[in-house]
C-alpha positions as a Markdown table, in Angstrom:
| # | Residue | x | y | z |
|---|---|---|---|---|
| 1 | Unk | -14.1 | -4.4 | 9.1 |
| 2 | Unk | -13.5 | -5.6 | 5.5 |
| 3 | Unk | -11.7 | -4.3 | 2.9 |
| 4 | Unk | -14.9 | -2.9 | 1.1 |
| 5 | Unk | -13.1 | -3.0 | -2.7 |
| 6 | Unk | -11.4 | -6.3 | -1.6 |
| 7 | Unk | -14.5 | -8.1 | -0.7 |
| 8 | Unk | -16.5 | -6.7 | -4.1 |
| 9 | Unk | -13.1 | -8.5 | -6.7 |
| 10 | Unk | -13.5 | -11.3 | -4.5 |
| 11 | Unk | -17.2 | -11.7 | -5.1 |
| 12 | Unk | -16.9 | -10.9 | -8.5 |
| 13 | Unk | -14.2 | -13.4 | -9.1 |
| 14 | Unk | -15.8 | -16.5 | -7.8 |
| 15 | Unk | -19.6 | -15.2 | -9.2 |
| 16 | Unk | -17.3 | -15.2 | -13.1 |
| 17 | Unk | -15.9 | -17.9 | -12.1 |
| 18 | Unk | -18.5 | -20.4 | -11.4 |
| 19 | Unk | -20.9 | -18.8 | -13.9 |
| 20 | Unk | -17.9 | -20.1 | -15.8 |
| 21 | Unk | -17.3 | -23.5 | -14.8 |
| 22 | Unk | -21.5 | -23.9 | -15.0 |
| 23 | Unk | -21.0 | -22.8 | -18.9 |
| 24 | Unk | -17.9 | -25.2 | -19.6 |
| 25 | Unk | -19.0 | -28.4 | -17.9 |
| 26 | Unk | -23.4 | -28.1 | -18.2 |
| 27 | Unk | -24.9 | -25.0 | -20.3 |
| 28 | Unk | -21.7 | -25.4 | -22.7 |
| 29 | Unk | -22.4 | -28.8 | -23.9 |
| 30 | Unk | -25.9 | -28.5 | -23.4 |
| 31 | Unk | -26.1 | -25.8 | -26.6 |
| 32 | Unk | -23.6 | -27.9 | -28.3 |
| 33 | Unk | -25.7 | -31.0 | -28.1 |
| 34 | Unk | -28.7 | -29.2 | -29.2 |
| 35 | Unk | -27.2 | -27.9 | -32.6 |
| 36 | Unk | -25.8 | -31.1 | -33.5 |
| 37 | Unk | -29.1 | -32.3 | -33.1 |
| 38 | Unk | -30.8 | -29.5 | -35.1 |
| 39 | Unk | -28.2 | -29.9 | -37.4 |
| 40 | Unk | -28.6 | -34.2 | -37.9 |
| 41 | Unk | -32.2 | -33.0 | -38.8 |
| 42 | Unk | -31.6 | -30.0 | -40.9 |
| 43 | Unk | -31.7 | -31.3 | -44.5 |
| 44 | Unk | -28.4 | -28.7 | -45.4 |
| 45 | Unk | -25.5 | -27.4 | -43.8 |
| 46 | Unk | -26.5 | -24.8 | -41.2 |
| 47 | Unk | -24.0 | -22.2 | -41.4 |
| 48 | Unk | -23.1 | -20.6 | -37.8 |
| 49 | Unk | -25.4 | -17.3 | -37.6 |
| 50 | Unk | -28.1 | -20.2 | -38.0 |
| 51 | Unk | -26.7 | -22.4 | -35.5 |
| 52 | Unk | -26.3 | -19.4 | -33.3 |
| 53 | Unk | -30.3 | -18.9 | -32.9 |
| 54 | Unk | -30.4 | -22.3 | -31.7 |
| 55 | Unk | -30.3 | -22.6 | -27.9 |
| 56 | Unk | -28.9 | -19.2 | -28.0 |
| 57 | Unk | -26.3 | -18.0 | -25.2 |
| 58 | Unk | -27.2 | -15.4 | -22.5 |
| 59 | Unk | -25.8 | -12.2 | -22.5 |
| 60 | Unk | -25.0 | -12.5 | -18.7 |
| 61 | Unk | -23.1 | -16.1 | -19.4 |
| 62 | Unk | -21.7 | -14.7 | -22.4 |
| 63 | Unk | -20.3 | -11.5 | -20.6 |
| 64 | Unk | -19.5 | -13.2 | -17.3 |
| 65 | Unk | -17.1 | -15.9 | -19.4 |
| 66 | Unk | -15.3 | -13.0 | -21.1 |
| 67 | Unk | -14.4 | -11.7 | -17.8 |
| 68 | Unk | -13.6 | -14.0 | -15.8 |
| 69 | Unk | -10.1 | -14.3 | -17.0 |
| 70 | Unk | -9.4 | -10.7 | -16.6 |
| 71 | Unk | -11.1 | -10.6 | -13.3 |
| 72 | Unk | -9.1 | -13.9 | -11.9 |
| 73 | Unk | -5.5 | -11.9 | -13.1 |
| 74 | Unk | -6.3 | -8.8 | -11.7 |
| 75 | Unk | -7.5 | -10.3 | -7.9 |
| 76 | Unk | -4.5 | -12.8 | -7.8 |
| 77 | Unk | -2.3 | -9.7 | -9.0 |
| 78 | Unk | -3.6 | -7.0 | -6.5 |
| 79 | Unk | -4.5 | -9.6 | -3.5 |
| 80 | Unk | -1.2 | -11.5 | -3.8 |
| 81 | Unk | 1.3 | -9.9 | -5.8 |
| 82 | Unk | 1.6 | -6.2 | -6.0 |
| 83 | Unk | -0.8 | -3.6 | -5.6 |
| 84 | Unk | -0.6 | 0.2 | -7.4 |
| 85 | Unk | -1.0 | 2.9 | -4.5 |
| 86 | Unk | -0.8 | 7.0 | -5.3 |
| 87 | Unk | 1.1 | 9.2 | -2.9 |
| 88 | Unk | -1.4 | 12.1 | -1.7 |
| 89 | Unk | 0.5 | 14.0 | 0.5 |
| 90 | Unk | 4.1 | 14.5 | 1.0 |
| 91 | Unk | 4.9 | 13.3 | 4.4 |
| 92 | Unk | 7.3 | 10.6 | 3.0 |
| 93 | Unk | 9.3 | 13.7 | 1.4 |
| 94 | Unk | 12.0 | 13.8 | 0.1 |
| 95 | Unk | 11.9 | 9.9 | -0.4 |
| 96 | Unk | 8.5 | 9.7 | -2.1 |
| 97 | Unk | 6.4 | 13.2 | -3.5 |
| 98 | Unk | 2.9 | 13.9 | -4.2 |
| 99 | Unk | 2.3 | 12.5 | -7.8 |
| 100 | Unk | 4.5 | 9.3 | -7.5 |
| 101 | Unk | 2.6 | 6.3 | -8.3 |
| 102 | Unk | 4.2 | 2.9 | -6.5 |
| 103 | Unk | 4.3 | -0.7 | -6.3 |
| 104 | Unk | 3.5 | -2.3 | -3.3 |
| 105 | Unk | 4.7 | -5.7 | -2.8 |
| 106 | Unk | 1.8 | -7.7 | -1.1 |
| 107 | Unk | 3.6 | -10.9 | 0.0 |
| 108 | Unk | 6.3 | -9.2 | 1.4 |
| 109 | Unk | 5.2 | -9.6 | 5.2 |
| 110 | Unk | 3.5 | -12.9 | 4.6 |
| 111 | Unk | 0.8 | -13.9 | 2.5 |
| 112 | Unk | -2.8 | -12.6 | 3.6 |
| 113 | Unk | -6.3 | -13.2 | 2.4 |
| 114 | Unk | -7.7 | -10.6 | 0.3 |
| 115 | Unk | -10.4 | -9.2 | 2.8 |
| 116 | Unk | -9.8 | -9.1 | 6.2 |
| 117 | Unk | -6.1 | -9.5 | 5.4 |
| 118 | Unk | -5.2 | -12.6 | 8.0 |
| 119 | Unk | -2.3 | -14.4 | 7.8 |
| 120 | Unk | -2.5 | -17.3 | 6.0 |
| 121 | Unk | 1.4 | -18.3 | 5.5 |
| 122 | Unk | 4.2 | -16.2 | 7.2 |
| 123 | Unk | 6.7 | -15.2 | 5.3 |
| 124 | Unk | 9.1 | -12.5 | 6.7 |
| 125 | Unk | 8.4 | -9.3 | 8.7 |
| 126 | Unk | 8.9 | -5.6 | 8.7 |
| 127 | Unk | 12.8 | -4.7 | 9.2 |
| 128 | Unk | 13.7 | -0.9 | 10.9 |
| 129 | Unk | 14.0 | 0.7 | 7.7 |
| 130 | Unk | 11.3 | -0.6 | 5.5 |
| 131 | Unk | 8.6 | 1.7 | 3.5 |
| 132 | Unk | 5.5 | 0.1 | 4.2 |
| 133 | Unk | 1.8 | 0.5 | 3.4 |
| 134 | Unk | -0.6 | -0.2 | 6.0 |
| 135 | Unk | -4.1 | 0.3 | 7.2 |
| 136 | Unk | -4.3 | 3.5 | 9.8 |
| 137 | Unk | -5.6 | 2.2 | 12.5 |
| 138 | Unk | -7.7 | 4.8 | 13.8 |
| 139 | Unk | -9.6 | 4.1 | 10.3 |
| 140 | Unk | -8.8 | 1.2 | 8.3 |
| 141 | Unk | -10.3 | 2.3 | 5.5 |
| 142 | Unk | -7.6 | 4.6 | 5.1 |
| 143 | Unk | -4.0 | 2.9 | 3.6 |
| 144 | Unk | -1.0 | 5.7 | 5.1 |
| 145 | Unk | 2.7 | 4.7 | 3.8 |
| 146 | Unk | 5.4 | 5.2 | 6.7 |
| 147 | Unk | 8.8 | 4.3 | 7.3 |
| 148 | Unk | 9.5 | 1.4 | 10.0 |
| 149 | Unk | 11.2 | 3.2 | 13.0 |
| 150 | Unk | 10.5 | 0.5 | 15.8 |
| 151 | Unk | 10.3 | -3.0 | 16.0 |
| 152 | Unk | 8.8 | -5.2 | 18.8 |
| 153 | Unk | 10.1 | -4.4 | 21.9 |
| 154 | Unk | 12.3 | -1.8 | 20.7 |
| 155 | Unk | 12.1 | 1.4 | 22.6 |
| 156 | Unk | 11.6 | 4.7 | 21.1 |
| 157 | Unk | 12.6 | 8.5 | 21.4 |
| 158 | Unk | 12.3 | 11.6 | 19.6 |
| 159 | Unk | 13.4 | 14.5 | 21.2 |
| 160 | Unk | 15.1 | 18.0 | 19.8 |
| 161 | Unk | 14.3 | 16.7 | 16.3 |
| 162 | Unk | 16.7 | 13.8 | 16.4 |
| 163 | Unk | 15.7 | 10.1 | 16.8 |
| 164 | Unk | 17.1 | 7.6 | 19.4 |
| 165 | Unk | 16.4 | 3.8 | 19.6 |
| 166 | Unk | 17.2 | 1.0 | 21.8 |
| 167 | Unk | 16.0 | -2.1 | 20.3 |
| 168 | Unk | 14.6 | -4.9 | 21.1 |
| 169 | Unk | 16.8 | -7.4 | 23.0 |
| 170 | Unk | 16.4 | -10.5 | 25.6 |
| 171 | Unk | 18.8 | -9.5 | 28.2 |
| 172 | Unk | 17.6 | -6.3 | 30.3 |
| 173 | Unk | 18.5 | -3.4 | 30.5 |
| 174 | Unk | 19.3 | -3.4 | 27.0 |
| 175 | Unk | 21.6 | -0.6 | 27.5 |
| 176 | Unk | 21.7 | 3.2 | 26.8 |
| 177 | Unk | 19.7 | 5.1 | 24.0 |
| 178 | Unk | 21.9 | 5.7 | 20.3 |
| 179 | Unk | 21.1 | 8.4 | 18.4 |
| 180 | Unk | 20.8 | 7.2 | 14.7 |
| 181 | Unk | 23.8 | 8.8 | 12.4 |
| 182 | Unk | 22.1 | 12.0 | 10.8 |
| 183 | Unk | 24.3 | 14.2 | 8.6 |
| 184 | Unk | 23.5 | 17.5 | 7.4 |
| 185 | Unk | 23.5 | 17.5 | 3.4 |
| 186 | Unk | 22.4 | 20.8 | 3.1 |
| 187 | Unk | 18.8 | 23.3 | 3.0 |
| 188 | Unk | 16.6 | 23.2 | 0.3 |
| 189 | Unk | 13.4 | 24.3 | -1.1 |
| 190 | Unk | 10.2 | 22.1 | -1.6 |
| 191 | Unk | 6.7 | 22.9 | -3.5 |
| 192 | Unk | 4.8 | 21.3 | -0.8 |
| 193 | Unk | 6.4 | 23.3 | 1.8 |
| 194 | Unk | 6.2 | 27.0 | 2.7 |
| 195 | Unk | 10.1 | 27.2 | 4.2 |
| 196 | Unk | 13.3 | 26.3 | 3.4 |
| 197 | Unk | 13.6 | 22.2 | 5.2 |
| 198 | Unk | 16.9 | 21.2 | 6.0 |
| 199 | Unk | 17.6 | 17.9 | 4.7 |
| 200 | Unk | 20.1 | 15.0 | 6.5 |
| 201 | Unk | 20.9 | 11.3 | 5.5 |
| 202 | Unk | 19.7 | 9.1 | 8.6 |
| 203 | Unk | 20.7 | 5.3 | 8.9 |
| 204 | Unk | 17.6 | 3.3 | 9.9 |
| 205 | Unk | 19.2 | -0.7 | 10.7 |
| 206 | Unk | 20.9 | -1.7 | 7.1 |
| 207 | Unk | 18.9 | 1.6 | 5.4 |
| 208 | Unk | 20.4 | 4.9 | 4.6 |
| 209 | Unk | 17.6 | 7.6 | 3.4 |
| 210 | Unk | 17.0 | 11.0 | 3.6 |
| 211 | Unk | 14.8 | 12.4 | 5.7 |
| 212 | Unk | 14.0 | 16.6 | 6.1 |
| 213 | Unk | 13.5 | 18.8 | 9.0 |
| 214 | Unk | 11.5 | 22.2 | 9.2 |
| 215 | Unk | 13.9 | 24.5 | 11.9 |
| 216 | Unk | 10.8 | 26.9 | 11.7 |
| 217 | Unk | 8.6 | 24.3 | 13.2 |
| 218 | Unk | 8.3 | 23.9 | 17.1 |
| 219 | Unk | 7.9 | 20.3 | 18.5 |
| 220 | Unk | 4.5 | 19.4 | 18.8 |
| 221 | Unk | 5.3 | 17.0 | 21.9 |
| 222 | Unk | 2.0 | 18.4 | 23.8 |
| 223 | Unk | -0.4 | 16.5 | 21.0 |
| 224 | Unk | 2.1 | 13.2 | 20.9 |
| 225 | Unk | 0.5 | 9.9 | 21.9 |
| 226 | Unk | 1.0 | 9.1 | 25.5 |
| 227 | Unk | 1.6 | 5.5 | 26.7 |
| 228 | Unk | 1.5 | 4.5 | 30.4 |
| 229 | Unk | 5.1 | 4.1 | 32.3 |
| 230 | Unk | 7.3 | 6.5 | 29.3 |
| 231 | Unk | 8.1 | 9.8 | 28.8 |
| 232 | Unk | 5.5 | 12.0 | 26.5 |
| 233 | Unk | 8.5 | 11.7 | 24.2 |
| 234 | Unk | 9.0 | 8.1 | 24.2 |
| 235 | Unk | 7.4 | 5.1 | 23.1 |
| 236 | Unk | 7.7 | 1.0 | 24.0 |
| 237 | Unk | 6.8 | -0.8 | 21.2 |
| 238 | Unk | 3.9 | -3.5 | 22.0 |
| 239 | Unk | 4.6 | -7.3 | 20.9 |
| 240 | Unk | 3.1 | -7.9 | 17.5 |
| 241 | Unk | 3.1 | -3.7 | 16.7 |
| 242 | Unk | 5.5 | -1.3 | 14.8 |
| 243 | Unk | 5.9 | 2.1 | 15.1 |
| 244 | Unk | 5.8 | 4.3 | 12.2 |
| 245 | Unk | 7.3 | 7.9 | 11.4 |
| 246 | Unk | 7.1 | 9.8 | 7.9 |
| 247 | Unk | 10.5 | 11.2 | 6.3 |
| 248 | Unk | 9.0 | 14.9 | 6.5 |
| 249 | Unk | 9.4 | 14.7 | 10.5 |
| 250 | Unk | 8.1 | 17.8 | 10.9 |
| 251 | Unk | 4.8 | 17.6 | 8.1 |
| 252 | Unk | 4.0 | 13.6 | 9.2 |
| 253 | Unk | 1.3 | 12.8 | 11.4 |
| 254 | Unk | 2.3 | 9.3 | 12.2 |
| 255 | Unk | 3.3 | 6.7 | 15.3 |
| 256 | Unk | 4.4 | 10.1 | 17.4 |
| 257 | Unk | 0.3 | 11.1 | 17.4 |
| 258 | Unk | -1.7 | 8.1 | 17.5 |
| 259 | Unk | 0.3 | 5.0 | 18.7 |
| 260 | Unk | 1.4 | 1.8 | 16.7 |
| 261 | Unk | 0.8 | -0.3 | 14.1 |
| 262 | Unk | -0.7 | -4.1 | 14.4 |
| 263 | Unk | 0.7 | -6.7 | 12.6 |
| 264 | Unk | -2.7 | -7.4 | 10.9 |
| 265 | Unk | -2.9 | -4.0 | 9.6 |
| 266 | Unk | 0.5 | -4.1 | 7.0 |
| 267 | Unk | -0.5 | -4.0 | 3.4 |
| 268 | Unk | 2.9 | -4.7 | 1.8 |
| 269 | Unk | 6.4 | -3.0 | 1.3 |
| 270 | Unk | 6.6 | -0.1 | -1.2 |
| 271 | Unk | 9.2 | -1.6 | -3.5 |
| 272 | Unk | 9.8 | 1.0 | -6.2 |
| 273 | Unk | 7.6 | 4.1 | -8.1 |
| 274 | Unk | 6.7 | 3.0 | -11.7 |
| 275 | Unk | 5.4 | 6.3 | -13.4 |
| 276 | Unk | 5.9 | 9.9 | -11.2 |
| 277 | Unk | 3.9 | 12.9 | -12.5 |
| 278 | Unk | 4.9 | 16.7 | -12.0 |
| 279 | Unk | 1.7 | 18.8 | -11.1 |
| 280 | Unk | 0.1 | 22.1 | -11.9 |
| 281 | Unk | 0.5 | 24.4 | -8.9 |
| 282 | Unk | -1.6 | 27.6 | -8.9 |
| 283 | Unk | -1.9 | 30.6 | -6.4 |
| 284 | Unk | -6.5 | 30.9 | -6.6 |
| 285 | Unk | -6.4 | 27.3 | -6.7 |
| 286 | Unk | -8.2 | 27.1 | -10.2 |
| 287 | Unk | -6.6 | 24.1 | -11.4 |
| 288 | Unk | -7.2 | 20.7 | -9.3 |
| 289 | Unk | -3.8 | 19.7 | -7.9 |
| 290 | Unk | -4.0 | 16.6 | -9.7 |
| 291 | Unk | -3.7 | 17.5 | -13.1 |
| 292 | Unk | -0.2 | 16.4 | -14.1 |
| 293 | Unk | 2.1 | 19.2 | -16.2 |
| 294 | Unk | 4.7 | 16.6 | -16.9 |
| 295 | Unk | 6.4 | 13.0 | -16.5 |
| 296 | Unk | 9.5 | 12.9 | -14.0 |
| 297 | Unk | 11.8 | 9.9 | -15.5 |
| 298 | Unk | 13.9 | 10.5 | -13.1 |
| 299 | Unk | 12.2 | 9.6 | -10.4 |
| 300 | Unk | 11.4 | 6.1 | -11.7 |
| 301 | Unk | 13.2 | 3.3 | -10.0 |
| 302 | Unk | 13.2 | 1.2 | -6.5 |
| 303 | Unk | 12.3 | 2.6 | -3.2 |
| 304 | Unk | 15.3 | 3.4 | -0.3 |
């Protein structure tokens, strides 16, 4: 299935564009010609609002020219380049909140064409750690932003809250399962949750972030995805997949629920939040979440 927006800047880019290019090289010196002409005949000066209702240009040629250039910046920009995405919910907390606004860096994982977002040159791929965008499978009309647990091969557990990982290697066995280092930095209190989350640094590969735990929250291992030949708590990442799990462990519904990632589904890397807006909370619910109350600078910056 395409990328319904995708496929409507790409239309609309080569439509401009060779409305354009029909103007410049035919229709364009074709209006030209015939005012010089009018104008050899005239027996004074024609001044331009005369010249102007000679051969005059079409509204749709006129508007389509203007546009093209704008049209062109913004589909090389947001196809190639980087692409603005809002967060909606806060299952990347503490690490990205509802209100941040990011920058996706398209060309980060290779670079893709616009629609059905093949590969057309590879560049480099995910690492255990990353923040990436990508389309949810079970509807890929949906972008969700995860972290980059599991690799490839890489085999996966989650069990009592903590994460293990044995990755990916070409000897087998592999060896034992390693907890990732977790260290309590303390509890703390968030306006998108109704306890108190306990929040730990974890070390993903080369990435240190924070991720936060609900104690009040049972395991929800009974409604985890099962794959054939593993434990209901553990996962063998499929060549060409990645498994993805939000920060919020506890408020994510991610790889743990409906499996993994393909390749041909990664948008880009989240790269760093450009504007983050505070918003109004009310108790009836009269004010739409979305209105923003304030600007948070401090939230401004690149993505760990």
């Amino acid at each position: 299935m395409a990328n319904t927006f995708a496929l409507i800047l790409v239309i609309l880019t080569f439509l401009t564009g060779f409305i354009w290019l029909l103007d410049k090289f035919i229709w364009g010196p074709a209006r030209t010609a015939a005012r010089q002409q009018a104008q050899d005949k005239a027996e004074t000066v024609l001044d331009e609002k005369t010249l102007a209702t000679i051969a005059p240009e079409n509204v749709i040629i006129e508007n389509a020219r203007s546009l093209f250039p704008v049209i062109a910046l913004v589909f090389v920009l947001r196809s190639f380049l980087y692409e603005p995405f809002q967060i909606p919910s806060g299952s990347m907390m503490p690490t990205l909140l509802v209100g941040d606004f990011i920058l996706v860096e398209k060309f980060s994982y290779g670079i893709k064409e616009p629609v059905w977002q093949n590969t057309l040159i590879p560049i480099n791929s995910p690492k255990r750690g990353d923040v990436a965008v990508f389309k949810y499978p079970e509807d890929i009309r949906v972008d969700y932003i995860k972290r980059v647990v599991g690799l490839p091969g890489d085999r996966i557990v989650y069990k009592d809250k903590q994460l293990y990982l044995i990755p990916a290697c070409e000897k087998s066995p592999c060896g034992n399962y390693k907890a990732l280092d977790m260290n309590y930095l303390g509890d703390e209190t968030f306006a998108d949750e109704e306890s108190k989350m306990q929040v730990y640094s974890e070390i993903l590969g080369e990435v240190a972030h924070k991720v936060l735990i609900n104690p009040m929250r049972p395991e929800q291992i009974y409604n985890y995805y099962q794959q054939q030949g593993t434990y209901a708590y553990e996962w063998v990442v499929p060549q060409g997949h990645y498994f993805m799990m939000g920060d919020n462990r506890d408020n994510s519904r991610d790889s743990r629920f409906w499996g993994f990632v393909p390749e041909q589904n990664l948008v880009g890397k989240a790269v760093a939040i450009w504007v983050s807006f505070e918003l109004y909370r009310t108790q009836d619910g009269f004010l739409p979440t979305w209105v923003p109350s304030g600007v948070r600078f401090n939230r401004i910056g690149g993505i760990k």
